[in-house]
N, C-alpha and C positions, 0 to 999 in steps of 0.2 A: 094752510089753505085747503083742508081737510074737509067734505060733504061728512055730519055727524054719524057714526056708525055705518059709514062706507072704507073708509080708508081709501077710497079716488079724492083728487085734487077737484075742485069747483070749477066750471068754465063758464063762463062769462059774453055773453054777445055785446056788453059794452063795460069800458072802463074810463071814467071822467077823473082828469089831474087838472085841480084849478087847486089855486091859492096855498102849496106848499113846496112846486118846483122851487119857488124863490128862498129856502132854506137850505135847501140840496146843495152837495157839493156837485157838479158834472159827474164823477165816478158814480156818486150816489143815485142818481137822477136815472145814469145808464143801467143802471142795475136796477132800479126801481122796473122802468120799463120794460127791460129785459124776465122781469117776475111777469110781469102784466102781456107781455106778450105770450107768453106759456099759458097762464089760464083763460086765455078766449079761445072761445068754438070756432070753427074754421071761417065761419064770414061774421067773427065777429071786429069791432074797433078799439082804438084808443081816441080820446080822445081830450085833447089838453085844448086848454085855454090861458094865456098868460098875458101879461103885461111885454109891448117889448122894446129897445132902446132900435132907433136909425144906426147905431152902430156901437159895436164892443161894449160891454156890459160896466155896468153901475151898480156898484156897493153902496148899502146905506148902514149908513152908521149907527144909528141909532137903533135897528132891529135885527141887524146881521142880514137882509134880504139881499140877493142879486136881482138884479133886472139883466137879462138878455137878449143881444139881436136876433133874429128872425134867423141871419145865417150862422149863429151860435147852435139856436135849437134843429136847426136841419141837420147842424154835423153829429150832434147829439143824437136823435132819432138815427143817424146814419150808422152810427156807433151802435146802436142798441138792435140793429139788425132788422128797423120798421120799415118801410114804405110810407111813403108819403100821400094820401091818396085826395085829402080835402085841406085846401090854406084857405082860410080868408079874411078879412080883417072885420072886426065886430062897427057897425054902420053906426052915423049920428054920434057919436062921439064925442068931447069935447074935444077941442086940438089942445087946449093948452096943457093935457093928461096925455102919457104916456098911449100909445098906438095898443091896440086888446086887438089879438087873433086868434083865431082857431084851429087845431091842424085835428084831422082823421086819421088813424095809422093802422095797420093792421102787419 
């Protein structure tokens, strides 16, 4: 994560995780973030969007994906040394799909 013929790392005022937490292990997932939090500028965010279960997580078999609860990924973020700064849940929805929220982290 090298700026070409700098040798300084890249900073970033935002960083979007959608559509591959659900392949991650939790170790992975912490570390991923834990990268992402180093290369943002000081007000800059994270910002994930996932799918997530009412409670304890769901393996799918067929694609190896997790789904996880809301306070799965807060321990997660808690683990990765983020702040929590924006939750919300994505509006108009359907119900019979899986709950989409949003979190901000910095």
């Amino acid at each position: 994560d090298k700026m070409p013929g700098t040798g300084r790392a890249k900073q970033w005022y935002q960083r979007r995780v959608r559509g591959v937490i659900i392949y991650l292990s939790d170790f992975d997932f912490i570390e991923l973030l834990k990268r992402f939090k180093k290369s943002l500028k000081k007000d800059g965010y994270i910002v994930v969007k996932d799918n997530i279960t009412n409670k304890g997580c769901e393996m799918d078999e067929d694609d190896s994906s997790v789904t996880r609860s809301d306070y799965q990924l807060k321990q997660i973020f808690k683990r990765a040394g983020l702040e929590l700064v924006v939750d919300t849940v994505q509006r108009h929805f359907p119900r019979e799909l899986y709950k989409v929220k949003y979190y901000a982290l910095r």
